[in-house]
C-alpha positions as CSV (number, residue, x, y, z in Angstrom):
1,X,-4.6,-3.9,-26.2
2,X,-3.6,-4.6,-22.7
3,X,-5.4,-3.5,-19.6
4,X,-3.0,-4.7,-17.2
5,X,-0.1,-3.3,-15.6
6,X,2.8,-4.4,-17.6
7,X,6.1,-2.3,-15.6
8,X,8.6,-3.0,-18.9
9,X,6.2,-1.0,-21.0
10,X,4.6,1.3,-18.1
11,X,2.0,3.6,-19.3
12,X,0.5,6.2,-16.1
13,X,-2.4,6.8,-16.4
14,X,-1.1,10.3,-15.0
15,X,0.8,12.8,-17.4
16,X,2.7,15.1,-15.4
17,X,6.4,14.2,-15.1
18,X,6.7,13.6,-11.4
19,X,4.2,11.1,-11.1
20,X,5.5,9.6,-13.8
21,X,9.4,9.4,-12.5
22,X,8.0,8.1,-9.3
23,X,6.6,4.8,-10.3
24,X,9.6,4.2,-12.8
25,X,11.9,4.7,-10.3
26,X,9.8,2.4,-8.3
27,X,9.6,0.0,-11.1
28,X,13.7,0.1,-11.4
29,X,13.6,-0.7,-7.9
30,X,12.2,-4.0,-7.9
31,X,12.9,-5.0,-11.4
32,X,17.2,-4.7,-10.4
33,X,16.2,-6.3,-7.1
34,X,14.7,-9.3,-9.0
35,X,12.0,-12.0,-8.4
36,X,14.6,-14.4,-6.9
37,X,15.6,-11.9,-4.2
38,X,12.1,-10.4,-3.9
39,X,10.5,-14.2,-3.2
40,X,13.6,-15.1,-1.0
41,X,12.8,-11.8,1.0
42,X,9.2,-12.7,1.8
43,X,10.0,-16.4,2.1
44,X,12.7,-15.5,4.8
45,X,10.3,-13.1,6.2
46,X,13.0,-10.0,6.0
47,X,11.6,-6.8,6.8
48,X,11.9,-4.2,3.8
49,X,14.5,-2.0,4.9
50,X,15.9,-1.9,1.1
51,X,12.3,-0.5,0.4
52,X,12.0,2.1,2.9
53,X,15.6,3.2,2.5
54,X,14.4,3.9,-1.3
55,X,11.3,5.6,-0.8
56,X,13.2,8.0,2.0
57,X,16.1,9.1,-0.9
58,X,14.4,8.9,-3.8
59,X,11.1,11.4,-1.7
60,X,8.2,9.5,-2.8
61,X,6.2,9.1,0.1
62,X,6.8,12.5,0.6
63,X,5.7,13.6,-2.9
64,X,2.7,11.1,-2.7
65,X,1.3,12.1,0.7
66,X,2.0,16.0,2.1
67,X,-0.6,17.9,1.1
68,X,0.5,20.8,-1.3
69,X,0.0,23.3,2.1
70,X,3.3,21.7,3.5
71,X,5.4,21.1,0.7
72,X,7.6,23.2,1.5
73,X,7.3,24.3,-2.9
74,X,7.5,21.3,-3.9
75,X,5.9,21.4,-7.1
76,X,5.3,17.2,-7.1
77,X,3.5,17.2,-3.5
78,X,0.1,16.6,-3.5
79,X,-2.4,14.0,-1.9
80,X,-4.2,13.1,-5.3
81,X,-6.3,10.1,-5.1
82,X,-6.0,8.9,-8.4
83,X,-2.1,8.7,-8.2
84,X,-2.4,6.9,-4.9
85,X,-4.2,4.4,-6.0
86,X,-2.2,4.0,-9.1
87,X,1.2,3.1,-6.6
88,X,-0.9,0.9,-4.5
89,X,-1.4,-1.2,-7.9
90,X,2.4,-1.2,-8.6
91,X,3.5,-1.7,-5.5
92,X,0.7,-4.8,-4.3
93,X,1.8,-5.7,-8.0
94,X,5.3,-6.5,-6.6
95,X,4.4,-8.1,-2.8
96,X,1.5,-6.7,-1.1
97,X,3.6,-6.3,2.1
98,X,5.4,-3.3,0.0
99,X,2.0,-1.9,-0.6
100,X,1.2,-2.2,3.7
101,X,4.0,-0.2,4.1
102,X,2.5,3.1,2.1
103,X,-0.7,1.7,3.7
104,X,-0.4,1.9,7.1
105,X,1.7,5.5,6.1
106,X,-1.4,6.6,4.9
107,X,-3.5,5.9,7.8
108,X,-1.1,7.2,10.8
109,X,-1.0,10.3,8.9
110,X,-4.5,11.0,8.4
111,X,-5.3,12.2,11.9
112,X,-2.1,14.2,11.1
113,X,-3.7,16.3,7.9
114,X,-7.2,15.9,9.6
115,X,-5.7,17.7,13.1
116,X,-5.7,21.5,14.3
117,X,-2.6,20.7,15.6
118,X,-0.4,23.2,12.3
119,X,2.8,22.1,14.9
120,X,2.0,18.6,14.3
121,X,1.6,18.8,10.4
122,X,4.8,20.7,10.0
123,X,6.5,18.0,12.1
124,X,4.9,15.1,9.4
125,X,6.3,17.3,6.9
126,X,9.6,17.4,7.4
127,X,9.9,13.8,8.4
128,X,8.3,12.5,5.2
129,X,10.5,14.5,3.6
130,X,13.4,12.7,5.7
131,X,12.5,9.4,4.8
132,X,9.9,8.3,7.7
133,X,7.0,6.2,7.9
134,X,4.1,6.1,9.9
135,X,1.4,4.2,12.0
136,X,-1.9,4.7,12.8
137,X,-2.3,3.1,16.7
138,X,-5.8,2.4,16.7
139,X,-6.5,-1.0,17.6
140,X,-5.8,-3.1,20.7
141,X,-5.8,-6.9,21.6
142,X,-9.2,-7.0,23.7
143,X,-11.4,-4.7,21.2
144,X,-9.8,-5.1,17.7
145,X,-11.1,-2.0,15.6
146,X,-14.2,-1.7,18.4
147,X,-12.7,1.7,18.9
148,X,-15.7,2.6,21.7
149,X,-14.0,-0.1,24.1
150,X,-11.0,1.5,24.0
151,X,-8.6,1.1,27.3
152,X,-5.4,3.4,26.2
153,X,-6.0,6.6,28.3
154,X,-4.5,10.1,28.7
155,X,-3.8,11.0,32.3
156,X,-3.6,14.8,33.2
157,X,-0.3,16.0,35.2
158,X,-0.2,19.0,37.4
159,X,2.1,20.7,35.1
160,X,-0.6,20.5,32.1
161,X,1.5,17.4,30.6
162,X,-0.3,14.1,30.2
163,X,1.0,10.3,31.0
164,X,-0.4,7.9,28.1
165,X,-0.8,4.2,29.5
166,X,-1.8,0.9,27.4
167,X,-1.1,-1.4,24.7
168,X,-2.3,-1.4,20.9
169,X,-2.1,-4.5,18.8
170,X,-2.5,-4.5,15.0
171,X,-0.2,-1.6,14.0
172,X,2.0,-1.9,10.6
173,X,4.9,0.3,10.9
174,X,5.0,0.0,14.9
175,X,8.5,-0.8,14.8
176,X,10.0,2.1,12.8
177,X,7.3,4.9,12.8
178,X,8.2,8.3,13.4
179,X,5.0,9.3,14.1
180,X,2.4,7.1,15.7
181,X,-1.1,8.6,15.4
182,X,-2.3,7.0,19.0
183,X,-6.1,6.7,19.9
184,X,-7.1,6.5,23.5
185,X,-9.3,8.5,26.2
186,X,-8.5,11.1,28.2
187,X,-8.9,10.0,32.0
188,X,-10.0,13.4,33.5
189,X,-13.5,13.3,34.1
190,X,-14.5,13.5,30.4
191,X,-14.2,10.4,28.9
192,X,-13.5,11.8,25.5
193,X,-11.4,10.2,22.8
194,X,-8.2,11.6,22.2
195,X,-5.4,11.4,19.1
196,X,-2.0,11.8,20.1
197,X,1.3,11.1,18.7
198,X,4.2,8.7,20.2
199,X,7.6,7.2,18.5
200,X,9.2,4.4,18.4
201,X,12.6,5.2,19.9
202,X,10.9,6.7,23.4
203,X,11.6,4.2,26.5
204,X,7.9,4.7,27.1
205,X,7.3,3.0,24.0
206,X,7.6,-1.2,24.5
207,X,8.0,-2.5,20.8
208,X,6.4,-6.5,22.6
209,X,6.5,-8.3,19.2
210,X,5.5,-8.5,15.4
211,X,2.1,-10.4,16.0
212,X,2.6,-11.9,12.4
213,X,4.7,-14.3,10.8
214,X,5.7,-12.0,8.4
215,X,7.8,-10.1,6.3
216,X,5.4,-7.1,7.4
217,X,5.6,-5.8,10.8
218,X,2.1,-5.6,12.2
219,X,3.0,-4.7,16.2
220,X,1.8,-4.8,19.4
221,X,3.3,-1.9,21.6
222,X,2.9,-1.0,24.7
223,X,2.7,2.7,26.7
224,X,4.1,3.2,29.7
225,X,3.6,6.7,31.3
226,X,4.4,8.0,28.0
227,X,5.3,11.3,28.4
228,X,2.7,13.7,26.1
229,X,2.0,17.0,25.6
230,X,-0.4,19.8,24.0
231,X,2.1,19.5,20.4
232,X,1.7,15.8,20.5
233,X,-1.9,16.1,20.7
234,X,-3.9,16.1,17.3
235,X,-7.6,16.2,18.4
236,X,-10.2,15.7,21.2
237,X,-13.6,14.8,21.5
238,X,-16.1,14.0,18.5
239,X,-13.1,15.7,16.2
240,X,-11.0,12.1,17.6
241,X,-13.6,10.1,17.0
242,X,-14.4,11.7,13.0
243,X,-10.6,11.5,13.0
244,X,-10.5,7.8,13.4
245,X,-13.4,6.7,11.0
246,X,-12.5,9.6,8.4
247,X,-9.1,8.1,8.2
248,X,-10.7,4.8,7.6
249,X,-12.1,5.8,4.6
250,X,-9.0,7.5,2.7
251,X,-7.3,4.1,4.0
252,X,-10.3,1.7,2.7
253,X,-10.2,2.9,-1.0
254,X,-6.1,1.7,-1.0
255,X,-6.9,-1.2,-0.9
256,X,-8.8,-2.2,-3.8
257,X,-5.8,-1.3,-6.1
258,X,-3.8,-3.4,-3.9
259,X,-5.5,-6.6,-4.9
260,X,-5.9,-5.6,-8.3
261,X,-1.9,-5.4,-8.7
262,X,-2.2,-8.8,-7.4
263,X,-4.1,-10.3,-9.5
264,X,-2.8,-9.0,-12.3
265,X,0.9,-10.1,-11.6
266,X,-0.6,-13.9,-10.8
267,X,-2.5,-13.8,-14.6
268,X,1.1,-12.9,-15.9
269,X,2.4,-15.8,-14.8
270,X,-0.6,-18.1,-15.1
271,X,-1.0,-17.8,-18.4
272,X,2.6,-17.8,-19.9
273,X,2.7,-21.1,-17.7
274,X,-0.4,-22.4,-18.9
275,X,0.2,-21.8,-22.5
276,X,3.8,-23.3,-22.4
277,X,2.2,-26.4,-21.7
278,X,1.6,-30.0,-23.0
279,X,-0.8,-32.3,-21.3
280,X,-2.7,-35.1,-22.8
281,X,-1.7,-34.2,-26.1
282,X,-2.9,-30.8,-26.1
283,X,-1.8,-27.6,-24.8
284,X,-3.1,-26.3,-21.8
285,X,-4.9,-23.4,-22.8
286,X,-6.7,-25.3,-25.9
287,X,-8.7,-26.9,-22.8
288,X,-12.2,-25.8,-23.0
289,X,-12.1,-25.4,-19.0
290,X,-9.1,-23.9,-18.6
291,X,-9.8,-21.0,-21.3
292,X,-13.1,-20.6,-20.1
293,X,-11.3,-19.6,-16.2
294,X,-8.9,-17.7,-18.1
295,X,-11.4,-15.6,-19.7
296,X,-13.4,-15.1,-16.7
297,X,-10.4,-13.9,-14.7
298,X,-9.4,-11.5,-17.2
299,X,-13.0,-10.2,-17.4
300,X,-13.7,-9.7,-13.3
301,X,-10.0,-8.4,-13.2
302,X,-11.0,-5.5,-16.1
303,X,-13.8,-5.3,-14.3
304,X,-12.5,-4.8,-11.1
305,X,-10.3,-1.9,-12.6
306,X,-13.3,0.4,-14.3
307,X,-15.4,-0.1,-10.9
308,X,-11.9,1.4,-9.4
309,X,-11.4,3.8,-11.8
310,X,-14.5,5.7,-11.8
311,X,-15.0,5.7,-8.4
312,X,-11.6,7.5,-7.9
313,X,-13.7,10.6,-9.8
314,X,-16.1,10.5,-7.3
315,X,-13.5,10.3,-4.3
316,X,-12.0,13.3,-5.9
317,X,-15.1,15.8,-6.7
318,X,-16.4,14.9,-3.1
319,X,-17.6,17.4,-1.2
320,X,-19.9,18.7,1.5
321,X,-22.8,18.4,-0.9
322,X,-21.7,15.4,-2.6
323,X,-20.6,12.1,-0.5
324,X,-21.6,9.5,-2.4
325,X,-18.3,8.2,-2.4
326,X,-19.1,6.8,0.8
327,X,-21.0,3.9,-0.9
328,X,-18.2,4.0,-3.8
329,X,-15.8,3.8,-0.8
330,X,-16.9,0.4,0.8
331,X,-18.0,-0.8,-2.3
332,X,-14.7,-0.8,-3.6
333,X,-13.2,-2.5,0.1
334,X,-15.8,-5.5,-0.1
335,X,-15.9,-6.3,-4.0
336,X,-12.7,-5.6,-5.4
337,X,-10.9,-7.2,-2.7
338,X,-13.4,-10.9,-3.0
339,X,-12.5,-10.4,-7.1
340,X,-9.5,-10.7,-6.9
341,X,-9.6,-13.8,-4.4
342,X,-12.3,-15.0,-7.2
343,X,-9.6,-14.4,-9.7
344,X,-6.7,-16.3,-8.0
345,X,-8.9,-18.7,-7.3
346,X,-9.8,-19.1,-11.2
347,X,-6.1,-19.1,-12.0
348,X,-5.0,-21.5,-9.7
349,X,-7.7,-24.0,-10.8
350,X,-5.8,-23.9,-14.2
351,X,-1.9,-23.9,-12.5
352,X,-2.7,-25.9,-9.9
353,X,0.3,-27.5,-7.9
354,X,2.7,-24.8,-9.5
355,X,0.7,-22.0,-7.6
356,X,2.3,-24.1,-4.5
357,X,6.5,-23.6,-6.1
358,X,8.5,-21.2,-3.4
359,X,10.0,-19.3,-6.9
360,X,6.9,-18.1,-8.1
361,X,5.1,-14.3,-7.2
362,X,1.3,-16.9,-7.1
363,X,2.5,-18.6,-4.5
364,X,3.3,-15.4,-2.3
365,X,-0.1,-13.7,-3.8
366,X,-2.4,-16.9,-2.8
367,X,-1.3,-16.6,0.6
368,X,-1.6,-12.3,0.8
369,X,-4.8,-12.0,-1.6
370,X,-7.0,-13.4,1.4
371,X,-5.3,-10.8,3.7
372,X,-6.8,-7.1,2.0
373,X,-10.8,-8.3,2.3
374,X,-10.2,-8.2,6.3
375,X,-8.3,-5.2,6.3
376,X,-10.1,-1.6,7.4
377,X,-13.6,-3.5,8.2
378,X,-14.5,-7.1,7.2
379,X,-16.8,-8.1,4.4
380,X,-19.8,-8.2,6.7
381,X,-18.9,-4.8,8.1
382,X,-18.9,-2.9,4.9
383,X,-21.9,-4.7,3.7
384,X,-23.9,-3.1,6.5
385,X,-22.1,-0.1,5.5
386,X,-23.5,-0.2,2.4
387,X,-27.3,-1.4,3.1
388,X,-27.5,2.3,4.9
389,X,-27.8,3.8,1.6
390,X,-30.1,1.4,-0.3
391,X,-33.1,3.2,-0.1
392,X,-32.6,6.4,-1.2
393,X,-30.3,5.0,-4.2
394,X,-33.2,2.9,-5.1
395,X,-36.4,4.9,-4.2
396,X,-34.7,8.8,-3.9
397,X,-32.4,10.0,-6.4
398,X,-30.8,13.4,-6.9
399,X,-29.8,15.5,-9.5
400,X,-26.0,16.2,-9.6
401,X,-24.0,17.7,-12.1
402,X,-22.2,14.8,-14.3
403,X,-18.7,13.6,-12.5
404,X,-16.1,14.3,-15.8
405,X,-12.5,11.9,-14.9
406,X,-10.3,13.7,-12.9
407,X,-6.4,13.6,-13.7
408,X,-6.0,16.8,-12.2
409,X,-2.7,18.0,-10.6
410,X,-5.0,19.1,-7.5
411,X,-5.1,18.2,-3.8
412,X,-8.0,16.1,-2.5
413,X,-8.2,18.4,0.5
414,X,-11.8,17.8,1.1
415,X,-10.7,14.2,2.9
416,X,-9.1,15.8,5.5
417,X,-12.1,18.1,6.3
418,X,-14.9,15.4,5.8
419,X,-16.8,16.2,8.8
420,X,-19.3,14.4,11.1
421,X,-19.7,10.7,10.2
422,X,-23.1,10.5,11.0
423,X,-26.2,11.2,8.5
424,X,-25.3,8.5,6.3
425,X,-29.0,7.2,5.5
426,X,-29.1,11.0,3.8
427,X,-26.7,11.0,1.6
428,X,-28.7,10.7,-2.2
429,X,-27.4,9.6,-5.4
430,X,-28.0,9.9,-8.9
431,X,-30.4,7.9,-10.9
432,X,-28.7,4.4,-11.5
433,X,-31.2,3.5,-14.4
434,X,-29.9,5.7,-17.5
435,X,-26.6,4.4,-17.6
436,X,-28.2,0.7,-17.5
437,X,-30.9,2.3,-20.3
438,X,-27.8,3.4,-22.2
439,X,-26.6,-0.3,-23.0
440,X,-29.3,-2.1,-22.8
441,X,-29.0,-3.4,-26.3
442,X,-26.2,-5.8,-24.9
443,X,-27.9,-9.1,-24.0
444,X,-26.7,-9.8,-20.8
445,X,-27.1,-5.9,-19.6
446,X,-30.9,-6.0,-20.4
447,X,-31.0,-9.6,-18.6
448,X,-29.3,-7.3,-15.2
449,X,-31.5,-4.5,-15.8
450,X,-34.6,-7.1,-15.4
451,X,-32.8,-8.5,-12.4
452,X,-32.6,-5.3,-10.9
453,X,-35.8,-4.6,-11.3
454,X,-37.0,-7.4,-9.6
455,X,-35.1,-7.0,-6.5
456,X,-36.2,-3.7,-6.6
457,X,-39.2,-4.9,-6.6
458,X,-38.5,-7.0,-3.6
459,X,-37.4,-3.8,-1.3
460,X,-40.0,-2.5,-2.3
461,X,-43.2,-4.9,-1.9
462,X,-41.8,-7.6,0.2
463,X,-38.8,-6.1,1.9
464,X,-36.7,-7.4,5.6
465,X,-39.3,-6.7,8.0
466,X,-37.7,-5.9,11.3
467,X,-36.0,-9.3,12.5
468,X,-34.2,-10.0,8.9
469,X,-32.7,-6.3,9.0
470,X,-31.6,-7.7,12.2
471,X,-30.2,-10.9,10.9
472,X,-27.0,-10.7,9.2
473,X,-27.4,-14.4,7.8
474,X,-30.5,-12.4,6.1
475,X,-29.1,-9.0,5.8
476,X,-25.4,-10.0,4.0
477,X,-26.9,-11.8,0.9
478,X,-29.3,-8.6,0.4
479,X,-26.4,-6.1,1.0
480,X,-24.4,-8.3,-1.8
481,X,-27.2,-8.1,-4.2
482,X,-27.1,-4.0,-3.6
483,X,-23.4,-3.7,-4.5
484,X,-23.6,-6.0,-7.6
485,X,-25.6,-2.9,-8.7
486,X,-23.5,0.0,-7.5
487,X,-20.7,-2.2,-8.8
488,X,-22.4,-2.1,-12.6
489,X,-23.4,1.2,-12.7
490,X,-19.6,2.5,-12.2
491,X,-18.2,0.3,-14.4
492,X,-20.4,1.1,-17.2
493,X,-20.5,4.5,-16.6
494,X,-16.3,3.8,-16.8
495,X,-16.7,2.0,-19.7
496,X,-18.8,5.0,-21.6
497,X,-15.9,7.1,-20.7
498,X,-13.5,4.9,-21.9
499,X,-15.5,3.4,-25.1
500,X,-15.6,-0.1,-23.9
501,X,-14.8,-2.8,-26.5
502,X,-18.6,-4.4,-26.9
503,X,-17.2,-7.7,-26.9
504,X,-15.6,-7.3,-23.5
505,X,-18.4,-5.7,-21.4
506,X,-21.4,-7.9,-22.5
507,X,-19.3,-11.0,-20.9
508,X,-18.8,-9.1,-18.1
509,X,-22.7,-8.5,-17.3
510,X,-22.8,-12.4,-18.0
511,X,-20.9,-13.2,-14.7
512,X,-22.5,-9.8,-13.4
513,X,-25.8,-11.8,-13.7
514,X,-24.7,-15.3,-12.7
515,X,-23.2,-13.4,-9.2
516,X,-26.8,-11.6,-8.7
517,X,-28.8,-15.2,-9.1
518,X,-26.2,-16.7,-6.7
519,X,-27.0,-14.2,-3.4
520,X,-30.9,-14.6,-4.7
521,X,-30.8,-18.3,-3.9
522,X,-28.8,-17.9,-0.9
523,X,-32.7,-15.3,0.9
524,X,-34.3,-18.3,-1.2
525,X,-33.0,-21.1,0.8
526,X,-33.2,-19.0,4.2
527,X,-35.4,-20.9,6.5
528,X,-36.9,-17.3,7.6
529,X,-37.2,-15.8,4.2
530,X,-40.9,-15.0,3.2
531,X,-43.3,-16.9,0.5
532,X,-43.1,-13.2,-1.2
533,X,-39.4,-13.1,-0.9
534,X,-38.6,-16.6,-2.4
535,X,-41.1,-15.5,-5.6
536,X,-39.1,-12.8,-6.7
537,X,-35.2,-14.3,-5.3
538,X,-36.7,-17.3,-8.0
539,X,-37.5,-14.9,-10.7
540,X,-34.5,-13.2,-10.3
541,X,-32.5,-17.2,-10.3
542,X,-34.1,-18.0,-13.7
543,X,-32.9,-15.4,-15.2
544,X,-30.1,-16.7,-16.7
545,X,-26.9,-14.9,-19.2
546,X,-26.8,-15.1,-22.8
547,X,-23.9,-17.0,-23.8
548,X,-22.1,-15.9,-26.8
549,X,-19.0,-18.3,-27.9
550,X,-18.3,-16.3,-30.9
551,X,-17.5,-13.3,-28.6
552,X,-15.6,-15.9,-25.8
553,X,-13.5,-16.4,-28.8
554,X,-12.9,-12.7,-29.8
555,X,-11.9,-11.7,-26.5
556,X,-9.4,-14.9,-26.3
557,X,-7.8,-14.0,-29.5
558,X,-8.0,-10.2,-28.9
559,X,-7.0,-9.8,-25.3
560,X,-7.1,-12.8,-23.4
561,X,-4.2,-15.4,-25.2
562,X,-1.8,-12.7,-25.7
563,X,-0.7,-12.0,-22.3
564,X,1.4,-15.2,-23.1
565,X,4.8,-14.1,-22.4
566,X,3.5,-10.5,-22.3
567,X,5.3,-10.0,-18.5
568,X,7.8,-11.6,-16.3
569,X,9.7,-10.0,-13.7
570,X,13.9,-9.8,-14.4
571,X,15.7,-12.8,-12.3
């Protein structure tokens, strides 16, 4: 059984016929393109304009991202989650620059769905359906993503019109967007922050440069006395500002898929070079060390892909009464995306100087799979997004009715009405503990459970007094331990639903538990941490996995070993 991707025997995870057509079309796409042209394309940086004349014929960023409202009858329009984050998968499986592309689509348009403006949505419509992309111009030079320091203002007119002056750095899609969901203030008295839509093709609009070296173009443009007025304007005030960091989080939980398509494509071609291979007398993947990275990356990876999987569910059902995919969210942003660096990293230990060779997808995925951890939020950011929920996961559960998968043909309409983004220390979850309870008998589970129960242990009697919660050198390690926990719970409660092979999730918990010790000793050695803090961080390091090499070699032989030649992409 294979987990993975493998686009020359595709199997969506979606049933309905559109969503099926659209990723093999997509597949056709790159597999008559070819890996040669592909890898001389981002070697030469060449912008994609092969890509985006497909997706503009053949619909799909249409079908993938107008809400059912504006599709015109289209009976394959929706804004479904699930399907989403499938194509982000297949396309980051390809080049992750294809992938920033429907990225950066996704975030100029969400202060398009999220606005008033019905002029404004049409307009997206009808342009998706035309082929465009999109940019969302939020950043700038000075301030990065610090959007209260933003400089790009809105000057009133006499005639009701408004001038828009400044410069935004950053923004994928800057060169060719249609529609360029803008950010700035409004210079009238007010102050308030203001989404409103420019193009590319104005003489207002400076296209400076692509800030990258690149075959993405990530722009800095610049305004001058860009003529705006009430259609180009989506929203005002504290709807602008919800706008901006509501739009971050449909555009933060992209980006795990992207670096599991990654990952997966680089294990491809690890392993079928790897396992061709004679050294010393023996072939490569008869090493002890080499197998044992190989079966490591192949468990993070599968575990990286329940974690995503389930938490889609909860992306989905959310509502105004249920947010807790905004710990799933970030969750998803900070430890899927350092996996999959973990798992490249595992791979290229075994491939070593061939992960370097200009004719190989690794050596293009090595360079990109550092890029999707910094994207919407660094690591450190959406760790301190996370600690805001701690408590009341740990010491406040709720009761919710249980979260069944979701394949459904239905809008997620809820994201573009998400609401104020405060109130986040609030939000309650669902007791963590019986899904842990539920598979306890695995070794390495019950070892995790007594981990977490320990650090809870920790919050609770000898937790960050005031100058730690201050200190991110303090604070980072703690919010790590936190999502190894969230992380667990998802994937097990994924692998319930899915009747996880045994064999492959008690490994997983071993790693799981090796991960947990490592942040531990990281408060332990902290010159600031307490004498209470370092007893339980050293209870929790001692507790060490229970290694099974009969299992190790059942999940070689079963699932690991024959991805050998399972994949490679046509010539």
């Amino acid at each position: 059984m294979n987990f993975f991707i493998q686009p020359k025997k595709y199997q969506s995870l979606l049933a309905d016929e559109g969503s099926r057509a659209i990723m093999e079309k997509t597949i056709a796409f790159f597999e008559n393109m070819g890996q040669t042209r592909l890898l001389d394309d981002y070697n030469k940086k060449v912008w994609y304009r092969e890509f985006v004349d497909f997706i503009g014929k053949e619909r799909i960023f249409a079908k993938l991202l107008t809400p059912r409202a504006y599709a015109d009858g289209d009976p394959d329009c929706r804004w479904d989650t699930a399907r989403n984050n499938e194509y982000s998968e297949l396309l980051a499986f390809y080049g992750l620059g294809y992938w920033y592309c429907f990225q950066v689509t996704i975030l100029g348009l969400g202060p398009i769905w999220m606005s008033p403006n019905e002029k404004a949505k049409v307009k997206a419509a009808r342009l998706l359906k035309e082929g465009a992309i999109f940019a969302f111009g939020l950043s700038e030079r000075a301030h990065g993503a610090d959007i209260y320091a933003t400089e790009t203002t809105l000057t009133p007119r006499e005639d009701g019109t408004w001038t828009a002056n400044g410069e935004k750095y950053y923004i994928g899609n800057g060169n060719e967007a249609e529609m360029v969901s803008t950010l700035g203030k409004v210079k009238d008295g007010t102050d308030d922050f203001v989404f409103f839509v420019t193009n590319y093709r104005h003489k207002a609009y400076e296209l400076k440069k692509n800030v990258i070296s690149h075959q993405e173009y990530v722009s800095n443009f610049a305004l001058h006395d860009y003529p705006v007025t009430a259609d180009d304007i989506l929203s005002r005030g504290p709807l602008a500002w919800d706008c901006a960091l509501n739009t971050v989080n449909i555009g933060k939980f992209n980006i795990g898929p992207a670096s599991i398509g990654m990952a997966e494509h680089c294990f491809y071609e690890a392993i079928t070079h790897a396992a061709n291979r004679i050294l010393y007398g023996l072939r490569v993947t008869d090493m002890p060390h080499v197998r044992r990275n190989f079966l490591e990356a192949w468990l993070r990876l599968t575990a990286m892909k329940s974690y995503q999987r389930r938490a889609t569910d909860y992306f989905r059902q959310a509502g105004e009464q249920d947010r807790r995919y905004l710990l799933y969210n970030p969750t998803s942003k900070m430890k899927v995306t350092l996996q999959s660096e973990e798992v490249v990293n595992l791979l290229w230990e075994v491939i070593a100087a061939k992960g370097f060779e200009k004719d190989t997808y690794f050596h293009m995925a090595a360079a990109d799979v550092r890029g999707p951890s910094k994207l919407e939020g660094t690591v450190h950011v959406n760790v301190q997004l996370i600690r805001k929920f701690m408590k009341n996961y740990f010491f406040d559960s709720a009761e919710y009715a249980p979260v069944e998968p979701d394949f459904s043909l239905n809008d997620d309409a809820f994201l573009f009405r998400q609401g104020p983004t405060k109130g986040l220390g609030a939000i309650r979850f669902h007791d963590y503990r019986p899904v842990f309870e539920a598979f306890r008998d695995l070794p390495n589970v019950g070892l995790f459970i007594r981990q977490i129960a320990v650090f809870r242990d920790l919050l609770e009697k000898a937790g960050p007094d005031k100058a730690q919660d201050l200190d991110p050198v303090f604070s980072l390690p703690l919010g790590e331990m936190f999502s190894i926990v969230v992380y667990g719970q998802l994937i097990l409660e994924q692998a319930r639903i899915d009747g996880l092979d045994p064999d492959i999730l008690n490994p997983i918990f071993d790693f799981m538990v090796r991960d947990f010790a490592r942040f531990a000793l990281q408060i332990y050695g902290m010159p600031n941490s307490r004498d209470e803090q370092r007893t339980f961080c050293q209870e929790i390091m001692l507790i060490r996995p229970a290694g099974d090499a009969a299992q190790d070699q059942r999940v070689w032989e079963r699932y690991v070993h024959p991805l050998n030649g399972e994949y490679a992409m046509n010539q």
